[in-house]
C-alpha angles and dihedrals in degrees: 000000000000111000088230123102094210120047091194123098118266142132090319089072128094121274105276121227110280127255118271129233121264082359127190128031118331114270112258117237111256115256120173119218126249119024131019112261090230090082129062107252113261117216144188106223126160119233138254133235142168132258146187116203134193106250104219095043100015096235120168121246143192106238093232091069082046095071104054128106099218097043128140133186109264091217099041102014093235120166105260100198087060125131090248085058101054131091097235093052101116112166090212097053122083113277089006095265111108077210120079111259129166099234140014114263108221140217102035105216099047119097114265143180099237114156091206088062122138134158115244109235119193122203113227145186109260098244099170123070120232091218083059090155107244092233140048081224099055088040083054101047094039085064090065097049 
């Protein structure tokens, strides 16, 4: 039997060759997938719009519908100049407008004459196509072209 305790190698072994410089297989030059970086990337995003919301149902609404003192959704007939409509209603500042005004108009979701007032408009990703086929028919015959 060996005089040693442990029979794997260690420190008791002989000195092993030394490393050699720039060792191992050459580094690959880095090129990245996809297209070639001469050219600029080319990508298929979606746009963007802006939109202005109803802010009970979330109905979408032409700005123009928007502006006027007497207009109502046309899903859930809210008031539409109305202060949780607007772009200064903050729910932390006094009176909950982010503007100056003498008292506090109350309650929130009922038409109003402020002057401050301003629709809030949201931008958001375009989600819907322009070529949505007009039938369930078309859409179903367009998969098998």
């Amino acid at each position: 039997m060996s005089e040693r305790k442990y029979r794997q190698r260690g420190y008791q072994d002989t000195p092993r060759e030394p490393r050699r410089e720039g060792g191992g297989a050459p580094k690959k030059e880095y090129a990245p997938r996809g297209q070639p970086p001469d050219r600029p990337k080319t990508f298929s995003m979606p746009g963007f719009r802006e939109v202005v919301r109803c802010s009970r149902c979330g109905n979408v609404l032409t700005v123009a519908s928007a502006w006027t003192a007497d207009a109502t959704c046309t899903r859930c007939g809210a008031d539409l100049h109305a202060c949780a409509q607007c772009t200064h209603f903050d729910t932390g500042a006094a009176f909950e407008c982010v503007r100056p005004i003498p008292a506090r108009i109350s309650p929130k979701d009922v038409r109003n004459l402020c002057p401050e007032f301003h629709p809030r408009t949201t931008v958001e990703r375009e989600t819907t196509t322009t070529s949505a086929p007009t039938s369930a028919r078309k859409a179903f015959d367009d998969l098998f072209k």
